[in-house]
SETOR-266330 format. One record per residue (C-alpha): x, y, z; residue number from 1. Coordinates in steps of 0.25 Angstrom, whole numbers, always signed. Example, Ala and Ser with C-alpha at 12.3 -4.5 7.8 and 13.67 -1.06 7.14 Angstrom:
x y z nr
+49 -18 +31 1
+55 -4 +29 2
***
This chain:
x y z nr
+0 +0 +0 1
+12 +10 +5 2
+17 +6 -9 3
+6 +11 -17 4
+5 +23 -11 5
+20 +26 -13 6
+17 +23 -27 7
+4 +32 -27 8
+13 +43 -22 9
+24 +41 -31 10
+16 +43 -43 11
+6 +54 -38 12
+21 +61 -35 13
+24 +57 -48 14
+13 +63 -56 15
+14 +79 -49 16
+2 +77 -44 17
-1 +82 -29 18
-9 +68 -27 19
-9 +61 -12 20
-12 +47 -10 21
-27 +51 -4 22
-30 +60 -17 23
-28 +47 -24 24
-40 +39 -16 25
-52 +38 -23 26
-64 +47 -23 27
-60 +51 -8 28
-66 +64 -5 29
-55 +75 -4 30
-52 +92 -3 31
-44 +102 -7 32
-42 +115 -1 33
-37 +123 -15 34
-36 +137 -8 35
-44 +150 -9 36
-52 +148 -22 37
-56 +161 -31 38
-70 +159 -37 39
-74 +164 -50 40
-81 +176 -40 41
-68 +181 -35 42
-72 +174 -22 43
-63 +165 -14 44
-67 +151 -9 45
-59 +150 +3 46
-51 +136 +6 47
-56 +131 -8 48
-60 +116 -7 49
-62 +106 -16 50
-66 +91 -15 51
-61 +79 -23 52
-60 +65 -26 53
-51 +57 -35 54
-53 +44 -43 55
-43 +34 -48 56
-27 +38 -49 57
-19 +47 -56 58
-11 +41 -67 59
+6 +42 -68 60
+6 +56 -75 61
-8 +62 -70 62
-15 +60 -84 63
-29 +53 -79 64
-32 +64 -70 65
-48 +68 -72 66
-55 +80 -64 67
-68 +77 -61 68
-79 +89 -60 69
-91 +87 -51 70
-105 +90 -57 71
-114 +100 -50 72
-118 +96 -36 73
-108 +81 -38 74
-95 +80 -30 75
-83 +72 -33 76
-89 +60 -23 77
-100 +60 -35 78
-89 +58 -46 79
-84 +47 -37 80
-98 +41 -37 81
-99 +43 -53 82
-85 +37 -55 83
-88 +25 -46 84
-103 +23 -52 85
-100 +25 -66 86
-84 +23 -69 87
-87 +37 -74 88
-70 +39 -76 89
-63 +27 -77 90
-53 +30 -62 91
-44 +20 -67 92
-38 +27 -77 93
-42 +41 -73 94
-39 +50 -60 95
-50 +58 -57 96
-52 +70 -48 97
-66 +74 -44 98
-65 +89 -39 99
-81 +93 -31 100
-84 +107 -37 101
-85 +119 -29 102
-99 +121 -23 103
-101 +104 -23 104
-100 +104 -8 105
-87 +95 -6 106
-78 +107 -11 107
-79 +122 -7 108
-95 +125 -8 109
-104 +133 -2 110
-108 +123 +10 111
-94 +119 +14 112
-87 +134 +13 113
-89 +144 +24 114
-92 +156 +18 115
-100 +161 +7 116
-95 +152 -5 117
-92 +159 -17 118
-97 +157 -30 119
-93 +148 -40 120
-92 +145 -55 121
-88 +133 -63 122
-75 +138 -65 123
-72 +140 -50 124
-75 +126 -48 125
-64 +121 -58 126
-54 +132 -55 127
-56 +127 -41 128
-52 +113 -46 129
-40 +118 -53 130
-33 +122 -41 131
-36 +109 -34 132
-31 +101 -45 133
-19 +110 -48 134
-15 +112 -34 135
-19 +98 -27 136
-17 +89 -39 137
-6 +98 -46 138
-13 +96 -59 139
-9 +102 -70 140
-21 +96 -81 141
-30 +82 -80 142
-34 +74 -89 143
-49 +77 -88 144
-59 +83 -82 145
-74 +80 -80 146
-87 +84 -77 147
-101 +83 -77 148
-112 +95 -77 149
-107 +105 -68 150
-94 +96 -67 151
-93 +97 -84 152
-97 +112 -82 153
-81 +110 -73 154
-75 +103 -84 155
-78 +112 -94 156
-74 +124 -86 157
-61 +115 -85 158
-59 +115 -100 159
-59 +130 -102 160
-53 +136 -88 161
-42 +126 -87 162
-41 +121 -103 163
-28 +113 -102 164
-29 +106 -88 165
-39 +95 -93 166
-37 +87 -107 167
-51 +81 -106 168
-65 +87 -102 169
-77 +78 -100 170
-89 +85 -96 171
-101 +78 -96 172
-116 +85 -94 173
-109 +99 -98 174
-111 +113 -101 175
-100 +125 -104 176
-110 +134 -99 177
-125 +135 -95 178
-136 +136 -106 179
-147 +146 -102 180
-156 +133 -98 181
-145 +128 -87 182
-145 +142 -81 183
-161 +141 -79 184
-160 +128 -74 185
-148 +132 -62 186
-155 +148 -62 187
-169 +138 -57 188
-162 +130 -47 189
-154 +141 -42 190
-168 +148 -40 191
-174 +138 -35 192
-166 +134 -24 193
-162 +151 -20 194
-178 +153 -19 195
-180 +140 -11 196
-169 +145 +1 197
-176 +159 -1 198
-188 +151 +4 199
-181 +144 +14 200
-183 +132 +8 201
-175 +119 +14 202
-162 +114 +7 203
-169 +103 +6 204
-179 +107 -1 205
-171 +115 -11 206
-162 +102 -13 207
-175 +95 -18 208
-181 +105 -26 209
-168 +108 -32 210
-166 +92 -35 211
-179 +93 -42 212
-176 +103 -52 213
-161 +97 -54 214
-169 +84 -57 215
-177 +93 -68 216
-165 +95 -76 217
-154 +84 -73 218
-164 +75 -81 219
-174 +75 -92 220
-188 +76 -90 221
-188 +61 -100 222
-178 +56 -89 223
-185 +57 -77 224
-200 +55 -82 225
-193 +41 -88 226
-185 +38 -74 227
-194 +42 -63 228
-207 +37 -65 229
-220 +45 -59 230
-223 +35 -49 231
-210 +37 -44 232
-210 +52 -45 233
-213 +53 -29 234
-200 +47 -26 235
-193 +53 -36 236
-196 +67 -32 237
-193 +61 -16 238
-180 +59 -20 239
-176 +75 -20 240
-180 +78 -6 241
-168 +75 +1 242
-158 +80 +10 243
-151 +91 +5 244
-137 +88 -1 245
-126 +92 +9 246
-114 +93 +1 247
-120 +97 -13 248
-131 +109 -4 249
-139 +117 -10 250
-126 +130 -9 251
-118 +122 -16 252
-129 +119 -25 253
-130 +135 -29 254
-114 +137 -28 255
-111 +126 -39 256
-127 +129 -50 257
-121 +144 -48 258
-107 +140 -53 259
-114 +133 -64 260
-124 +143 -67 261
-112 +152 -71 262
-104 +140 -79 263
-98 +144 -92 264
-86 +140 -100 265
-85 +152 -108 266
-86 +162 -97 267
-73 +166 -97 268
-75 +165 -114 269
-83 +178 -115 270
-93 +168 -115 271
-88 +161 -128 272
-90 +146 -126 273
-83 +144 -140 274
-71 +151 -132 275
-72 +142 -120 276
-73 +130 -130 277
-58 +134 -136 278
-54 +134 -122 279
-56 +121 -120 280
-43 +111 -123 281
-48 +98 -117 282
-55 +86 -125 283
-68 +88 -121 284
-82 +81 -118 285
-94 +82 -117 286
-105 +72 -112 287
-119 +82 -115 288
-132 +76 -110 289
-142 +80 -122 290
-154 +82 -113 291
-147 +90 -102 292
-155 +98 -95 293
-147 +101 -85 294
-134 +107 -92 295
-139 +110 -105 296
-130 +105 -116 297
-131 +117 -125 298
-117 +123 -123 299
-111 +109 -122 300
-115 +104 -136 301
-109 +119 -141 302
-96 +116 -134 303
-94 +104 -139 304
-95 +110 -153 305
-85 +121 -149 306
-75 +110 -144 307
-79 +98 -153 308
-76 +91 -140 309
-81 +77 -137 310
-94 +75 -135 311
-105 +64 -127 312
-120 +67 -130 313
-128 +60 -119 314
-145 +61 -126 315
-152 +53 -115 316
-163 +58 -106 317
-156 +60 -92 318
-151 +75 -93 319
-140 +81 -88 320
-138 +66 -81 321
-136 +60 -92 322
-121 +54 -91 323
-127 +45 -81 324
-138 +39 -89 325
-126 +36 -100 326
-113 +33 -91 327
-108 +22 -98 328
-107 +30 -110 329
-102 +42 -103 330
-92 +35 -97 331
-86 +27 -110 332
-87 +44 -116 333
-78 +49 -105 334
-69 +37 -104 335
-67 +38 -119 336
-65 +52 -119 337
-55 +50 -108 338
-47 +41 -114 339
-47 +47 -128 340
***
């Protein structure tokens, strides 16, 4: 054993990475102080936190490693659960690190920061993830980065902020920035949920009202009249009234669908998505849900065109969810792409 560990070292040493022995064991939940943090609004997160996880090992010359972005609301115990469910990311030939997004309740958010926390973008979550990979894992570039919905929205914020640390993108369920439809969609809940604790209405109560609507838009209206049949109805509409959520609350709810509400790659473009599109020096790709009524597709398909990038069309009923109800195909897409 005291072997293996000498031998862990020697080539964790060997590689310039500033890896330890526990970094390396799996999906363990860890955290990183990166410092005073300077958001987007010229205000500071004090003692800036971020949680991680890693999966698999890193190879002799560093070449496998694969960030892994959380969606909206997930953390990295979630990517751990996807990886484990679905072999989403083969973790025998790829080392990946699974960074929680500020606002996610694991890193700095609203309910674990003792003052007033500051307003975030997109890009202040991957900027925040640069310094911790630069300056915890001394990385220079990975070899991919992934995300889903909000966690694509990270990834693609990656490709045009830091073009040259990535040589592959995937992000699945994406957008490079909202479409009018996904601004009235978070404008609702936004509202919804202000006006509720203007009522005084219980978290609780806000949770599930806030569920129901999310459940209006991450499917289609064909998948749940197919899947939940009206004599089950009364159960089905039980199951969102529930404790709220302890990590993921309601604050840190606002902090990360106001960070998304402002989400666009050509921001610092002069609003030129072509120019954002030039930017990008990754291979790129892109898994779109055709019915997604969620993260409207519209400015994907147009940046697909602009980079003539790779491209996975998902045309079944279940919405922005859709990956899940075509895994294996997702999967074979991704690996593909990986090894390409």
């Amino acid at each position: 054993m005291k072997k293996l560990i000498i031998l862990s070292v020697l080539l964790i040493q060997s590689t310039s990475l500033i890896f330890s022995q526990s970094i390396l064991d799996d999906s363990e939940q860890k955290y990183k102080i990166i410092g005073d943090f300077l958001t987007e609004s010229n205000e500071t997160i004090k003692d800036c936190k971020l949680g991680f996880r890693t999966f698999g090992t890193v190879n002799s010359d560093s070449s496998n490693i694969i960030l892994y972005c959380t969606w909206f609301g997930g953390n990295s115990e979630a990517i751990g659960r996807l990886i484990r469910k679905y072999q989403f990311i083969d973790t025998t030939r790829y080392f990946i690190i699974a960074v929680d997004a500020l606002g996610n309740g694991v890193s700095s958010s609203p309910s674990n920061y003792p003052a007033k926390f500051p307003e975030i973008t997109i890009k202040d979550m991957i900027n925040a993830q640069y310094t911790f990979l630069k300056n915890h894992f001394n990385l220079k570039k990975v070899f991919a980065i992934i995300g889903g919905s909000m966690g694509s929205m990270q990834a693609l914020q990656w490709s045009v902020t830091y073009p040259d640390f990535a040589k592959k993108i995937i992000a699945y369920v994406p957008s490079p920035k909202l479409s009018s439809y996904d601004m009235l969609w978070i404008n609702t809940q936004i509202k919804l949920i202000e006006t509720l604790r203007k009522n005084k209405s219980s978290e609780r109560e806000i949770k599930t009202l806030s569920d129901m609507m999310t459940a209006l838009y991450s499917r289609t209206s064909d998948y749940i009249a197919e899947n939940i049949k009206p004599e089950k109805f009364d159960e089905y509409l039980n199951s969102f009234n529930k404790e709220p959520d302890k990590i993921f609350t309601i604050d840190n709810y606002l902090s990360q669908i106001k960070a998304i509400l402002k989400f666009d790659i050509s921001k610092d473009f002069e609003g030129d998505l072509n120019k954002a599109a030039n930017q990008i020096r990754s291979k790129l790709f892109m898994i779109i849900s055709k019915r997604d009524m969620m993260v409207n597709p519209t400015y994907s398909y147009q940046l697909a065109d602009m980079t003539g990038c790779r491209t996975l069309i998902l045309d079944n009923n279940c919405g922005h969810l859709a990956v899940t109800c075509e895994i294996d195909k997702v999967r074979k897409s991704i690996d593909d792409f990986l090894k390409d």
